[in-house]
N, C-alpha and C positions, 0 to 999 in steps of 0.2 A: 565518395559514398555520401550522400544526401543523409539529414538528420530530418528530428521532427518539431515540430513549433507550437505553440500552444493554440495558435488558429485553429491549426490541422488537427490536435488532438480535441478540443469542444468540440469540432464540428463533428469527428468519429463518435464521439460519446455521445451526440446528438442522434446521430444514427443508429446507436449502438441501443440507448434507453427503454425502446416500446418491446424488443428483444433477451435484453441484459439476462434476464433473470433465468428465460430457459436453456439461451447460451451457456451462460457459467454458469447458474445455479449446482449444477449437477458436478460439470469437469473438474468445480475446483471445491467444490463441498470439503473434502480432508482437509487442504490446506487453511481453508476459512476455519474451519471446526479446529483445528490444532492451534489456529492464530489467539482464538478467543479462549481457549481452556487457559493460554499461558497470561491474557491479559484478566481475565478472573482470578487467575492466582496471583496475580499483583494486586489488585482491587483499586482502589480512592477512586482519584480521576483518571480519566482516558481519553487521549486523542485519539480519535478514528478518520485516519487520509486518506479521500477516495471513497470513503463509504460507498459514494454510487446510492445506488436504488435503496439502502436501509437492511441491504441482506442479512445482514450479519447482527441490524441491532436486537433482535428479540433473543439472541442465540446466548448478549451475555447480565452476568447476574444483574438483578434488577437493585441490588447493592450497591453497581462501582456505577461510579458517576459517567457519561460520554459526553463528548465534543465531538460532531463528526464535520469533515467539512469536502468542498470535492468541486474542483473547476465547471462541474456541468450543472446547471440550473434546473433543464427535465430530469436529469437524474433526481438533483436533492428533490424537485416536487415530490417525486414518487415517495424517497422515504420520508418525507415530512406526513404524504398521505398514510405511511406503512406506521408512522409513531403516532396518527390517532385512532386508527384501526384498534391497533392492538395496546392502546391507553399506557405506553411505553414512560412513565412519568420521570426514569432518571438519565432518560436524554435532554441535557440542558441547552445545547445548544447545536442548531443545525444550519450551514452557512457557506456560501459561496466564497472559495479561497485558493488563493495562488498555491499551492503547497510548498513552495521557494520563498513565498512572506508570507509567514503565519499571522496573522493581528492577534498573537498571544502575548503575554509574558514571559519575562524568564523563567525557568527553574518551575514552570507553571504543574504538571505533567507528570504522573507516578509510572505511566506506556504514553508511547504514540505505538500504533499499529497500523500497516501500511502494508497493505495487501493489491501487491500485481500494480503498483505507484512507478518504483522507480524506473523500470524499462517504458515509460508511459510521458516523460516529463524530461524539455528540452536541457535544464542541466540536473543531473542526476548530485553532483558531489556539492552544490551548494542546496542543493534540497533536503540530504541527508544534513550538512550544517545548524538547518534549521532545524529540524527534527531533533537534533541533541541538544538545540539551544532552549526549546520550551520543555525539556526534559530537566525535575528534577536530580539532583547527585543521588544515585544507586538508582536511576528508573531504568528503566526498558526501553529498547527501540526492536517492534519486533516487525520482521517484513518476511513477507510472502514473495517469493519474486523468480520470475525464470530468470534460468544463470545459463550462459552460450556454454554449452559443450567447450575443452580445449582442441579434440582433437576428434578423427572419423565420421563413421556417416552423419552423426546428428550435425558435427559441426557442418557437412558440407550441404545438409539438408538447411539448418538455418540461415546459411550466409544465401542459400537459395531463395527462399523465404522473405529474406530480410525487408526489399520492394514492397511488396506486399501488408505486410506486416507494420511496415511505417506510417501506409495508408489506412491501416485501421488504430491507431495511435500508440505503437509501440515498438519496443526496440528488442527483438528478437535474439539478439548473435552476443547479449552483454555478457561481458565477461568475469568469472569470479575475480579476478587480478583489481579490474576496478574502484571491486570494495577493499578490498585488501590494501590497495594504493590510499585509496580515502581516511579508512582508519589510521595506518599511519602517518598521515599527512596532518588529520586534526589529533589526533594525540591526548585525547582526554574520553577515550573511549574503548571497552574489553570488550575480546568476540565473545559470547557465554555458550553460544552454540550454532550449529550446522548442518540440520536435518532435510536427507530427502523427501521428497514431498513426490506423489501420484500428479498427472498422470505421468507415468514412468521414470521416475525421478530427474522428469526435468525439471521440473521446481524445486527450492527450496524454502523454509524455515529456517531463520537466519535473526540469532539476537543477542544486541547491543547491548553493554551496561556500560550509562555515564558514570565514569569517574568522579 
């Protein structure tokens, strides 16, 4: 079963960019809208991975600080054009990044948020690594993420899918087991929660507390 590679997923997102917003805008509103209520309820600073086009940034308090960062270039344009538009002044910084090497600090980080990332990115369990590494002790790691079905039709509809799906930069058929295997494996991280997400609870909300 072929994987995906960071060439392959730019190049989707490149495709994806002059689209992005009426694509998903809509499909995954909930799960964007529930990502940001719980990183407002943390506040200070925020990493935001994958921002993409800026969807999300006017959504939260003009209070907590963001960081957003996101491997596609036309994407950040878009929300870099979307943070003067709308005079967004506590987005500090907006920037082209591997999300496997963050150019942050340690312990930098009160959330990272990372919405519909990890099925999207060729190693998932060192990309969460980093994500806990510029997380300060008690912050958040909150993600949005389709989780593969274990069993029945969805599962046998994803693993159909999956070809496909690779081809537009992401990893359809992943399994909750993997974060489950990850967490335990790094060992300085609590599940804090696990909520279905629309459309049809393929998705979920899914968050971390550093240790």
């Amino acid at each position: 079963m072929g994987d995906i590679d960071r060439a392959g997923v730019e190049k989707a997102y490149e495709r994806w960019a002059p689209v992005y917003d009426l694509v998903f805008g809509k499909v995954f509103d909930e799960g964007r809208q529930s990502t940001i209520a719980e990183a407002n309820r943390i506040g200070g600073r925020i990493l935001d991975v994958g921002v993409g086009t800026g969807l999300s940034l006017s959504d939260y308090a003009r209070t907590t600080k963001i960081c957003g960062v996101d491997i596609s270039e036309p994407m950040l344009r878009r929300a870099q054009q979307r943070v003067r538009e709308l005079k967004l002044s506590n987005v500090e910084v907006l920037a082209v990044m591997d999300a496997k090497n963050l150019a942050f600090a340690d312990n930098l980080f009160d959330a990272v948020v990372a919405q519909y990332v990890i099925t999207a990115v060729p190693d998932p369990e060192a990309t969460l690594d980093d994500f806990i590494r510029v997380l300060k002790p008690g912050g958040e790691l909150i993600l949005v993420n389709h989780i593969g079905a274990e069993t029945g039709p969805r599962r046998m509809f994803e693993l159909a899918f999956a070809p496909i799906a690779r081809r537009l930069g992401w990893r359809p058929e992943f399994p909750w087991a993997r974060l489950t295997n990850w967490a335990a494996r790094h060992g300085g991280v609590t599940l804090a929660e696990r909520r279905p997400m629309p459309p049809l609870g393929h998705f979920s909300l899914i968050r971390y507390r550093k240790n």
